[in-house]
N, C-alpha and C positions, 0 to 999 in steps of 0.2 A: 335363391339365385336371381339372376336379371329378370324381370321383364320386360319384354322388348317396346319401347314406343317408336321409334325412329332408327338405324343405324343404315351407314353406306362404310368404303372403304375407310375413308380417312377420320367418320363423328361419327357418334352415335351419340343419341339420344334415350338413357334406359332409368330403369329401376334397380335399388339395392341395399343394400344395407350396411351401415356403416360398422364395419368390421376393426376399426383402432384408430386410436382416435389422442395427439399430438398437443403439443402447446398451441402450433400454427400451422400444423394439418393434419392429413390424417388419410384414411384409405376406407374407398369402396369396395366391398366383396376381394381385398385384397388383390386387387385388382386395377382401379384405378384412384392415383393418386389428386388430391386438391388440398388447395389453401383453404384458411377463411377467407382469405380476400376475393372470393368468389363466391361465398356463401351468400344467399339470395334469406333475409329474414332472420328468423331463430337459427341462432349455433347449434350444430347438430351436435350428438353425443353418441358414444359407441352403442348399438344395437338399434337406432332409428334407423324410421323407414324411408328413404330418402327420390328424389329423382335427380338425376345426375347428365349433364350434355359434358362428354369429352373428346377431344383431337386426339389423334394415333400418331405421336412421336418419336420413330426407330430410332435416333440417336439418344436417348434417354434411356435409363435405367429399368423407368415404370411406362413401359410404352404408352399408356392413355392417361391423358393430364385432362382434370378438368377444367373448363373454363365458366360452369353454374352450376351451382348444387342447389337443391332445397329441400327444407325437410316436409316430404311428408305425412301429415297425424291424423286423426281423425277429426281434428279443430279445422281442417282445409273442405271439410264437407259438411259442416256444420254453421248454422248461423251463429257468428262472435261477437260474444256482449261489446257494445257501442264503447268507445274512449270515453274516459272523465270529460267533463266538462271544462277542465281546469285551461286556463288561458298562458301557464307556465311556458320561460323559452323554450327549455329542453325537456323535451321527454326522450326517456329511458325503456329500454326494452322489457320486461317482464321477468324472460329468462334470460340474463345476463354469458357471457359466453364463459369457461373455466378461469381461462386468465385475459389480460389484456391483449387484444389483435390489432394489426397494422389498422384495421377499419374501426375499431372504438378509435385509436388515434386520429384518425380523419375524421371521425365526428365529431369530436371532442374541442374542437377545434375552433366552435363556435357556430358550427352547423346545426340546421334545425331538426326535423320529428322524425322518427322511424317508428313505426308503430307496432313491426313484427309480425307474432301471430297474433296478436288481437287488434290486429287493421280493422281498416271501416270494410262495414262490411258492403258488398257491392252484387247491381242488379243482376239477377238471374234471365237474362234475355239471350235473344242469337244474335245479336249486334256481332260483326264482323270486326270491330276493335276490340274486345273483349279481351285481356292478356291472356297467353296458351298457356303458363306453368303456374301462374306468381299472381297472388289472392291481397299479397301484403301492401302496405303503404307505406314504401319508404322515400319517400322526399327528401330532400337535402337542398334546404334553404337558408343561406347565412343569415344570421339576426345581425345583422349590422350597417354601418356606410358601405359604399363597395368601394370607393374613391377617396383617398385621403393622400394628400400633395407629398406628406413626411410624417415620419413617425421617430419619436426619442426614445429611450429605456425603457420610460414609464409604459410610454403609448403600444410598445411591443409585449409587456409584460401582460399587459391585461387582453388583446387582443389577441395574442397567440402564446396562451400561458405553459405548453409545453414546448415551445421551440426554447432552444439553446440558445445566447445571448454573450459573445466572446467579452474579456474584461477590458480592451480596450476600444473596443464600439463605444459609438454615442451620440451618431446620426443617421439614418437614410431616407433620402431623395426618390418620390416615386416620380418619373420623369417623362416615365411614359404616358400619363395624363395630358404631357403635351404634346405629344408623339399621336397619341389617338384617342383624341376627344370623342364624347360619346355620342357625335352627330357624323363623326366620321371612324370607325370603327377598325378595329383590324379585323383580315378577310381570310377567314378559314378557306380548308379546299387546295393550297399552292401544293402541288405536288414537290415533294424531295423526299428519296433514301439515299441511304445511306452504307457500303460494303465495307465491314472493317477486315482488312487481312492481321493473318496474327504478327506476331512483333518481327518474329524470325524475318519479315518478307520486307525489302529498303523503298524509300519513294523510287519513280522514275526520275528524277533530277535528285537524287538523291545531294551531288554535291552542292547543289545552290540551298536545300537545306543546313548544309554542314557548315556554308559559308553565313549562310543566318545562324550561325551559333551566340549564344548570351557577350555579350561587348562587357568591354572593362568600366566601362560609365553609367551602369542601368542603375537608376533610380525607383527607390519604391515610394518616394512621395507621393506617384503617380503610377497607378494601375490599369492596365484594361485588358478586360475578359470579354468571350462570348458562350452564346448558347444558341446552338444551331438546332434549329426544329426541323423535325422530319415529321410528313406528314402525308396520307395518301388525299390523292387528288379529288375533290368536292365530290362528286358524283358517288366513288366507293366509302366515302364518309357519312354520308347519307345512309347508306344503303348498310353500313354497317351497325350505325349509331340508334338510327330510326324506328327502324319496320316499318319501310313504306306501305301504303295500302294497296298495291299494288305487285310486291314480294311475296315472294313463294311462301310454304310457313315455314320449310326449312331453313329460307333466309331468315327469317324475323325470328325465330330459336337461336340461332347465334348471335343475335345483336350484342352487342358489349358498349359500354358508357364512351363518352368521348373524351375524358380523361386517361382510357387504354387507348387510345389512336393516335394520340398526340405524343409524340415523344422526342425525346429529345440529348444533342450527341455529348456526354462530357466524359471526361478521365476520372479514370477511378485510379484511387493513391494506392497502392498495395495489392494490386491484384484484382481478381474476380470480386471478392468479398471485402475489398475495402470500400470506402466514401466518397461518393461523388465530387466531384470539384469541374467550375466554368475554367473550360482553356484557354489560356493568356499568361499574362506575365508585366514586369516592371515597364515601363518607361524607359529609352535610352537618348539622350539628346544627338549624342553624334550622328544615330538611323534612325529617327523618328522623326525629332523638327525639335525645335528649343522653347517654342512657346505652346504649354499642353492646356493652357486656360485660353489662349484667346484663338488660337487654329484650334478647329477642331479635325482636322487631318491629323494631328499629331498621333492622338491616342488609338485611331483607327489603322496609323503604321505600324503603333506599338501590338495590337491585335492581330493586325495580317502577318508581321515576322514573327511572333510567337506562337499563331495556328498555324503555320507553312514549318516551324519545327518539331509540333509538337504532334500532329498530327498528317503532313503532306499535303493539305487540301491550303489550293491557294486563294484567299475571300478577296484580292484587289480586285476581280471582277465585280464584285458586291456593290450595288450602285445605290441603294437606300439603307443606311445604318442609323438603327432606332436605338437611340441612346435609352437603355430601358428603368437603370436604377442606379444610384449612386451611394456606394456607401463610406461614410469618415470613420475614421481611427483615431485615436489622439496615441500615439507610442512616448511612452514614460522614458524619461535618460534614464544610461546608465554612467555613474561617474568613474566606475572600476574602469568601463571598455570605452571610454572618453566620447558615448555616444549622447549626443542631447538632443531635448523630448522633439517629438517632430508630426506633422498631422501627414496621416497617409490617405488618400482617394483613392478607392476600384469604384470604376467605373466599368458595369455589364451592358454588351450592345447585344442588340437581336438584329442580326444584319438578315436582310434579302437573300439567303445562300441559294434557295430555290430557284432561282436567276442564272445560275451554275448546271444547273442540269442540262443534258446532252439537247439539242435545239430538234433534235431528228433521226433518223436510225443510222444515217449515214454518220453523222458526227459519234454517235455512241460505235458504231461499227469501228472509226476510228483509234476510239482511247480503246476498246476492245483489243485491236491490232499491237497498240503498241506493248500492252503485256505480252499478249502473247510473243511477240518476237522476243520481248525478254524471259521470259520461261526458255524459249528454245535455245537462247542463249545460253544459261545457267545450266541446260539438260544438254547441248553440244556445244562446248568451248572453240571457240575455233582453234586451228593449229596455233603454234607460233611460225613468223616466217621465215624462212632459210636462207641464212645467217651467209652474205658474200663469200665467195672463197678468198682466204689470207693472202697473204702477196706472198707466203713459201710456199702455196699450190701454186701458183701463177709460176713461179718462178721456177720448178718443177716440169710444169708443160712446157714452160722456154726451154728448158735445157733439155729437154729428149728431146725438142726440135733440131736443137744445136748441138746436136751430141760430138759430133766431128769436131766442130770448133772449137769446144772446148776439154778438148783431151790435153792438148799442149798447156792449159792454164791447169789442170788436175794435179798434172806430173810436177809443174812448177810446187803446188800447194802442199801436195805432196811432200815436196823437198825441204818447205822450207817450215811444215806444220807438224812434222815430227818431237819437237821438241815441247808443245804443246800437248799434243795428245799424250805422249810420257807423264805429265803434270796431273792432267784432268783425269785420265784410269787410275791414277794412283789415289785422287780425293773419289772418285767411282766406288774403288774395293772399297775405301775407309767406309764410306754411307752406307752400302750395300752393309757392313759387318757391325754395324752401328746398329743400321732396323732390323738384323738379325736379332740383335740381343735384346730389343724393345718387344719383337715380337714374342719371343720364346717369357720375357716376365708378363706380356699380356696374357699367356697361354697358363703360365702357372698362377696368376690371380684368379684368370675366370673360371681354371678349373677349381679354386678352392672356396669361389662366389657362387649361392643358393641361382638356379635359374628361375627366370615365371615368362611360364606360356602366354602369350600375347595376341587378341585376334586381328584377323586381319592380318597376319606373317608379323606383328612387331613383335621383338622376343628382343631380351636382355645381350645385351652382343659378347660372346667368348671365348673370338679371338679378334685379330686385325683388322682380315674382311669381312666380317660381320659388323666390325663397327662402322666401316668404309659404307655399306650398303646402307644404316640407320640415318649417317649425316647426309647420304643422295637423300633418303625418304626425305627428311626435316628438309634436306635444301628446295627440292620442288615439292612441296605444300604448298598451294596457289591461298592467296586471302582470301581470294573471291569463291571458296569452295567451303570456308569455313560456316556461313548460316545454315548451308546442307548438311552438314555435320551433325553426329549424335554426340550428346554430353558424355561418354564413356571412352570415345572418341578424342575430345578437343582435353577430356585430363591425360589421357595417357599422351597425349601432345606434349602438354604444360610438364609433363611428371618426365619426360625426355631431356627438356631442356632445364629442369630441376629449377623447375615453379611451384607455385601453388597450384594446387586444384582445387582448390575449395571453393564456391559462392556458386550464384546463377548461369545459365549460359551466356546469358548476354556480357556478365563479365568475365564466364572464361574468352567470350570468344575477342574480349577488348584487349585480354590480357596475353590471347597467344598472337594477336592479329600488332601488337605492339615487341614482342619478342622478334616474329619476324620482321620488322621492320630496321630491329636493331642488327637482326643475323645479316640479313640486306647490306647495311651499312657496313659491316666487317668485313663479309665479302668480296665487297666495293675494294675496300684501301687496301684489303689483301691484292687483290687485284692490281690496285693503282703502284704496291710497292713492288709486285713481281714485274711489272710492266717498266717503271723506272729502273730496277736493276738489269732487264735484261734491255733497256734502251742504254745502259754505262759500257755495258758488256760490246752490243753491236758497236758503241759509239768509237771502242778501243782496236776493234778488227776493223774498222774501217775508214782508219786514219789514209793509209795508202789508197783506196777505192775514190771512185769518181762521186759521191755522193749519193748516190741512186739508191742503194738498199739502205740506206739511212731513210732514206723518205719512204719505201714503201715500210716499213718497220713504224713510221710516225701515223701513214694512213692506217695500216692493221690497229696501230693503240687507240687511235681516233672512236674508233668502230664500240657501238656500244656491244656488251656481254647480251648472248642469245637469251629471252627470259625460260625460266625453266617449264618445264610440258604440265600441262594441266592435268589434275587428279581425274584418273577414269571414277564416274558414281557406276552404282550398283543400280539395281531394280527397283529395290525396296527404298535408296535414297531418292530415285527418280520420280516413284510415284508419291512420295513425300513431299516434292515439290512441284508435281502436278493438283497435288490436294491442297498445297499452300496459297496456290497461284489461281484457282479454281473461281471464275466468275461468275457475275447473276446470269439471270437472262433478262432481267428488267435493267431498264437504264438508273445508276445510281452512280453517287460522289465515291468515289474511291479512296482512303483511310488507311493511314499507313502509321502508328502508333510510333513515338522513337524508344530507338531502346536503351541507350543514354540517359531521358530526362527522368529526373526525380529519381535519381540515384536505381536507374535499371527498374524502376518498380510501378513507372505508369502504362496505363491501359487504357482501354475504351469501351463501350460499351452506350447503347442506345436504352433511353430509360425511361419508358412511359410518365403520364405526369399526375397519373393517380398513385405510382411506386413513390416519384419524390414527393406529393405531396403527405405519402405517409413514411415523414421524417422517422428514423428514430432517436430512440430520447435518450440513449446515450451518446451520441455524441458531442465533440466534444471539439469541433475542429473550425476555424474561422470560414475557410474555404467549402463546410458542411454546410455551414450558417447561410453564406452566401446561396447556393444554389436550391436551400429550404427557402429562405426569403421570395426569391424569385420565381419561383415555385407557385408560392400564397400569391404574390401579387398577378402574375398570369393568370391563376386561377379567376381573383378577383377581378380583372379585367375583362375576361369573358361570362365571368357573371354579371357583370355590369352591363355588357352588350344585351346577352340573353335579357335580363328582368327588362330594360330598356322596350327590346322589341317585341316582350310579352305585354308590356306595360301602351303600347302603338295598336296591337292588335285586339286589344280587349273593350276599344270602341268601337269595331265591328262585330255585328252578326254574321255567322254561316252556318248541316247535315253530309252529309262524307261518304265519297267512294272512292276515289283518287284523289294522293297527295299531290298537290298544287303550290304548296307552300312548306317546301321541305327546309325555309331556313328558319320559318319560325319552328315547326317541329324541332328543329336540333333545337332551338332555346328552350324550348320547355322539357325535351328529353334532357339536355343539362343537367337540371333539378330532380328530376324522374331519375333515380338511379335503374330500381324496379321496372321501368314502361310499365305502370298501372295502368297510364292512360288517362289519369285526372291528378287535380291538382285541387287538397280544400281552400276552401275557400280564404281561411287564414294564413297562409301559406302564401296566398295573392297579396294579404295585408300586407305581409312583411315586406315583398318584393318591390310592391309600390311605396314604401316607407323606405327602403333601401336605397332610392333611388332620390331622398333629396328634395320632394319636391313639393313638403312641405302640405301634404293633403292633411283632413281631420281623420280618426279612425271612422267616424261613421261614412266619410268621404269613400275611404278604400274601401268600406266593407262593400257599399252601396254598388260602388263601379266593379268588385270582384261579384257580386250576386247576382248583380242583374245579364248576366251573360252565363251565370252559372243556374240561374233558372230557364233558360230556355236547352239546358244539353239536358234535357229527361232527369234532373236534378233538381228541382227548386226546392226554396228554404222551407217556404211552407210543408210539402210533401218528407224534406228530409228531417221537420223536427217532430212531421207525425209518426216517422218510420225511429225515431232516435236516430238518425245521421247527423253528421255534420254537411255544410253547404261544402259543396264541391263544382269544378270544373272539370268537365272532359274534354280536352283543348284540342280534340280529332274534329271539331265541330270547327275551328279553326282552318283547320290546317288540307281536310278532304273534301271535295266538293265531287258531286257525281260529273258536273261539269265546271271548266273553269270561269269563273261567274264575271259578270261583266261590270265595267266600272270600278275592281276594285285590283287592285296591284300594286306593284313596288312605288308605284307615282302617290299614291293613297297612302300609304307607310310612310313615306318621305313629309310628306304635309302632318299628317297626324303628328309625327314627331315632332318637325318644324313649331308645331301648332303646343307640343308641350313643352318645349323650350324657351318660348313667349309666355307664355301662358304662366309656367310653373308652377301648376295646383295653385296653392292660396298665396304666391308670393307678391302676386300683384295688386293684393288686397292691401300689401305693407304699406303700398305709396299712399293709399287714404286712408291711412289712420289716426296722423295726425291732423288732418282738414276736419272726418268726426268727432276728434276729441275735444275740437273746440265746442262744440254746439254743446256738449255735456256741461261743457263749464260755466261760473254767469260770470260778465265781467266785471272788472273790478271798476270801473267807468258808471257803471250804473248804465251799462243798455240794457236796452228791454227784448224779452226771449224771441220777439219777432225779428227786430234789428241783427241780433245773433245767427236766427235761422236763414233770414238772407242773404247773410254775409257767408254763411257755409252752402248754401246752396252754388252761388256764386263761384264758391272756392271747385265746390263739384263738379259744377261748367268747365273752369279753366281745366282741372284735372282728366274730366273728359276729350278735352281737347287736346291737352299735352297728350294722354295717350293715343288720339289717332294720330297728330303728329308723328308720334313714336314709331306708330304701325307703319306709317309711311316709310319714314326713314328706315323703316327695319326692313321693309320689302325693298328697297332701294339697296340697302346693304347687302341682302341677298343675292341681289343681281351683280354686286361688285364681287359679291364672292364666288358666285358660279363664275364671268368673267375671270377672277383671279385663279382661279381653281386649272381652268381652262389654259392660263398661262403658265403655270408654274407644270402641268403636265409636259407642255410643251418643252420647257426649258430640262424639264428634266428627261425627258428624250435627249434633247441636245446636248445635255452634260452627257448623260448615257454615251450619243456617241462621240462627245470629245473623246471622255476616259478611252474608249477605244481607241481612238488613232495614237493618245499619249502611249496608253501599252502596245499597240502595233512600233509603234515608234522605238518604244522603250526596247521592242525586241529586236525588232532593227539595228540600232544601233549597238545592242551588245551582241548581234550574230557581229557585226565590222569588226565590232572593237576584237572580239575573239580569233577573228582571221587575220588581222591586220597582228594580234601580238604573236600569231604563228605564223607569218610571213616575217616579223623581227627577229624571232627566233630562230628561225629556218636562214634566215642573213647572216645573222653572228654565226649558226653554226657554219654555214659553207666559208664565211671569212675566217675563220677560224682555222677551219680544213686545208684554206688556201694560203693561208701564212705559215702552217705545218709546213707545208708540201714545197712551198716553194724558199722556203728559207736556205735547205741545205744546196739548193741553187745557185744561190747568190752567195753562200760560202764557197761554191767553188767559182765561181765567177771571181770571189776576192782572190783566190789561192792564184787560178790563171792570171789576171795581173799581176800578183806578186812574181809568178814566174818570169812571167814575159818581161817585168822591171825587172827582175836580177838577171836575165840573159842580156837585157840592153847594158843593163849596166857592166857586167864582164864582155859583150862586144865593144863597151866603148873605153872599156880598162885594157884590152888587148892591144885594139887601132892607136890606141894613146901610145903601148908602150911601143908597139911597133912603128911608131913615128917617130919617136927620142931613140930606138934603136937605129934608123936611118940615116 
């Protein structure tokens, strides 16, 4: 059973034995579950003895998931025979693990040494750095350039000989080389997370998504994708990454690599367990722009309306988009489908999204506010409103008013409506005897139709008003209640109106949310034709009438239909969408997945970049390809940083008690997977070889030793003990105090100073001035005349290079100057783009009010040309009258004047 080293409520820290044991994991004391990919050294095997740190995960199956395993044997208390000798790029572990794991694929990669259990062995002191669990030396140093501008088939195949390679690839652009040159670097630290709601839950502007739906114009000639990184804020990166010297040991027992902290947002195709892919989409010229080679706005519109559909997060706020990788296609015609061959570009940005995060607790309290008002929306509908009374109530309350007065027009009606009513009771009994006998064969079908019980009161209807009661239910079903809805629910919807049921929710809910839209519409014209028959009807009784009830009969049809009552939810649906709706407590981008795109089957999900950097190798998909690519080159981009500033600081000396220097620490914990806490000395080679600059091997070994003899290491002492030369780069990084003269200003020159410099590159420019004095001339001068003339050439060379030095420090100062301006301007574009999107909102809050105040015009003129027409047909009728009385007064006087 355990034994206890550490445990509190939510980690513990224990001993155990591996009790079964998996392809790619396996279980402690049955008890708590891990990967390899946490495996610290030797792959453990069922019955070792192991030490184990795990988190308490209640939503999980296996409550305690490990986050480090290691095995321990009796080789971890024992002094281990020294490493070969051998100068080989890759070494291999010993004990190799049963089968291939995500982490042999990461190493495998072209990464350097792990040395397992027969690591170097290391001193038995109380040094206060000393690693707490982990004896081994696992390093991970790329053998290679870390910077290469493009890469072809070839250059991919040998470089990353297990990544996947789509058939019609054949070039990519690493771009970001000019994005962030290694004198100016990208800056870990920017705080962003990220909260994905599940699919079920809609953007809050949902329709300006809807209204960004895919155009009839989109071009794939041209692509762009992003990949949004989330990352905790500098300070808990450290402290996570590190083991500051200063951190409790409980913190520095959880530390994890910096490739778990870094992570990053993309769609997964197929669900939980499908393939990563960068979010984005085609090119559209009509909503993009027309030129995507010479704007570079273009393809940045093409990204923002394809993450505002695909996911709800809007990036037009994104004020620095880092064009990161560009990759071509050449697409082969086809002559069957009359398509000819065509070259495609995606292009991947890493935009600024961390610029998006809430400014302060008041602005996050805000978008806070606005869910929830939406929650409480969706949990209480509001009424609908009550519906004017018709103009036969109105006309009702007139007449009890006027009851008196109109006794004498009853009796007239009376008199002379008899012969009508005779008509109409006679077509009365016929209907009345008609849905007699419709009822009575309802009655004997459904008694001889099987019934099925239905929950929630829906049942098979078996007779009249049962069916009467199923088409109210179907008639108020509100749309807007359908995502609350259970799938057992929205088929016996579909299975009502004699649909399918079959497929996902998100297409049942496409396919009943589209039914009623059609029942909507029938509805309507049923409406619209009882409305025109009973406008014939009144138009025929009120031939003799003053026109008045013609008109209030035009206002009542006017009047739209009341919408129907919204679905009461239950308990169980309510707290459903209390748990859908459910936010952080930390400020983060809110995530709204569509459930439309990629045919109902995309998703989201946040994906550390040690996960994607351990591709797997089956697949098989271009869109895998891309975000493995991007992936390696991130990676190597911060490895490039790192070796850089390991390669700055290793011209200084410093003994340790407090971290001082917690960014070169992260570059060397990089490499450090283990935090052994030293780095051999070969290991150094590579790094400064890595780096371009052109040093001898005796150059690196020279500049890795001499700083690795003074951390209680030197070569001498390590090749009397059988070690190899090592560095402890806590000597770096902890100072008992922070020591004086030496800082970020010191870092900044040192580099400055290898960027000039460049190891031996400056050697290149006299080589050929030496070459000459080797030679004799073909003149016949004599070896003296020769050595003058190279001496000579030596001077001038000297010269040119202080020359150079000048100008070069003169350059610098134009480029801090420019540096300095271009901050500036980019603040001022910063707040242009603001006033343009203030503006931009602006202008479409007008345009929106101004099309509902044109609408609100045509409908009152509308209303007012109803209402006032039957008006002016009586107004015709009175002239006609008043011309035919004039006219038989003045046919009278006539005749009564010729009678005279």
């Amino acid at each position: 059973m355990f034994g206890g080293h550490q445990k509190t409520a939510m980690h513990k820290s224990v001993y155990g034995t591996v009790t079964k044991m998996f392809g790619n994991f396996g279980y402690v004391d049955d008890e708590i579950f891990f990967l390899r990919e946490v495996v610290s050294g030797v792959q453990p095997r069922a019955g070792d003895h192991v030490f184990v740190s795990a988190n308490y995960t209640p939503n999980m199956p296996i409550k305690w998931n490990a986050d480090r395993l290691e095995v321990r044997t009796k080789q971890h208390h024992q002094p281990p025979p020294p490493p070969p000798p051998s100068r080989h790029r890759h070494h291999q572990q010993q004990q190799p693990p049963p089968m291939p794991s995500r982490r042999d694929a990461y190493s495998n990669r072209g990464y350097g040494r792990s040395s397992g259990g027969n690591g170097v062995k290391r001193e038995a002191s109380s040094s206060r750095h000393q690693p707490s669990t982990s004896s081994n030396y696992a390093v991970s140093v790329p053998t290679r350039l870390f910077a290469l501008p493009q890469f072809s088939v070839m250059d991919l195949r040998q470089r990353y000989p297990r990544l996947y390679l789509p058939s019609d690839f054949y070039h990519v652009s690493n771009t970001w080389l000019d994005e962030f040159p290694i004198d100016q670097p990208f800056q870990l630290g920017r705080h962003c997370a990220f909260h994905i709601f599940p699919k079920e839950v809609d953007s809050l502007d949902q329709q300006e998504a809807m209204n960004a739906a895919e155009p009839a114009d989109q071009d794939y000639r041209y692509c762009a994708k992003v990949m949004l990184l989330a990352s905790p804020p500098l300070d808990q990166l450290y402290s996570r990454t590190c083991a500051l010297a200063h951190d409790t040991a409980e913190v520095r027992n959880r530390c994890t690599s910096v490739q778990r902290n870094l992570q990053f947002l993309c769609g997964i195709s197929g669900g939980r367990s499908g393939e990563p892919l960068a979010l984005g989409g085609p090119w559209s010229p009509s909503m993009d722009g027309e030129d995507p080679e010479g704007d570079p706005e273009v393809l940045i519109n093409t990204a923002v309306r394809h993450v505002k559909r695909l996911i709800g997060v809007d990036l037009s706020g994104c004020t620095n988009w880092c064009k990161f990788m560009e990759y071509r296609y050449f697409r082969t015609g086809r002559p069957d489908k009359q398509r000819p061959p065509a070259e495609e570009t995606v292009v991947v940005y890493l935009p600024d999204v961390w610029s998006l995060m809430p400014g302060g607790d008041e602005e996050w309290q805000v978008r806070c506010q606005a869910w929830e008002d939406r929650l409480e929306l969706l949990l209480e509908p509001p009424k609908p409103p009550t519906p004017p009374p018709s103009p036969e109530q109105q006309a009702s309350k007139t007449d009890g008013e006027g009851e008196g007065e109109g006794n004498n027009d009853e009796a007239k009606e009376a008199a002379t409506g008899d012969k009508d009513e005779t008509g109409e009771n006679q077509q009365q009994e016929m209907a009345e005897e008609e849905s007699s006998e419709q009822q009575e064969e309802m009655e004997t079908a459904a008694s001889e139709a099987p019934t099925k019980a239905r929950n929630k009161g829906w049942r098979i209807a078996k007779n009249h008003q049962k069916s009467e009661i199923i088409n109210f239910e179907m008639k108020s079903l509100n749309p807007a209640d359908l995502p609350g809805m259970k799938v057992p629910d929205l088929r016996r919807e579909l299975e009502l109106r004699g649909l399918s049921n079959k497929g996902l929710k998100a297409q049942l809910i496409a396919r009943l949310e589209e039914a009623l839209q059609k029942q909507q519409q029938e509805e309507q014209e049923k409406e619209k034709q009882q409305d025109d028959g009973e406008q014939k009807k009144s138009d025929e009784k009120a031939k003799t009438d003053d026109g008045t009830e013609a008109s209030k009969d035009d206002a009542a049809s006017a009047m739209p239909a009341p919408p129907p009552p919204p679905k009461e939810l239950t308990e169980a649906e309510k707290d459903r969408l209390r748990r859908m709706h459910k936010l952080p407590d930390a400020p983060a981008l809110f995530v709204t997945p569509s459930r439309t795109a990629r045919n109902c089957r995309l998703d989201c999900q946040l994906i550390p970049l040690a996960q994607l950097l351990a591709y797997r190798l089956d697949a098989s998909r271009e869109h895998t390809f891309e975000v493995s690519m991007f992936a390696e080159q991130f990676n190597d981009m911060l490895s490039r940083d790192c070796a850089f500033n390991i390669s700055a600081a290793l011209e200084r000396k410093a003994k340790s008690l407090r971290t001082f220097r917690p960014d070169l620490l992260l570059s060397f914990v990089y490499f450090d997977r283990d935090r052994a806490g030293y780095l051999l000395c070969r290991d150094l080679e590579d790094l400064l070889h890595g780096l371009g600059t052109l040093r001898s091997r005796y150059q690196a070994r020279r500049l890795a030793e001499l700083l690795a003899a003074s951390s209680s290491a030197t070569a001498s002492s390590s090749r009397r003990s059988s070690e190899l030369p090592m560095l402890r780069y806590r000597c770096l990084t902890d100072f008992a105090e922070e020591p004086a003269g030496e800082g970020e200003d010191d870092d900044d020159a040192m580099k400055a100073e290898i960027l000039v410099t460049g190891g031996n590159r400056d050697l290149l420019s006299a080589t050929a001035a030496s070459a000459s004095v080797a030679v004799v001339s073909e003149t016949g001068e004599s070896a003296a005349a020769v050595l003058r003339r190279a001496k000579q050439e030596r001077d001038d060379a000297l010269r040119r290079l202080s020359a150079a030095a000048a100008q070069l420090t003169e350059a610098v100062v134009r480029l801090a100057a420019g540096q300095s301006a271009k901050q500036a301007a980019t603040a001022e574009v910063r707040q242009l783009r603001d006033t343009v999107r203030n503006l931009k909102r602006e202008e479409a809050a007008q345009r929106s009010a101004l099309a509902d105040h044109r609408r609100l015009v045509r409908a009152t003129a509308d209303v007012l040309e109803r209402a006032r027409q039957p008006l002016f047909d009586l107004f015709d009728k009175k002239d006609a009258a008043e011309e035919s009385a004039a006219a038989e007064d003045g046919a009278t006087s006539t005749g009564a004047a010729a009678a005279v």
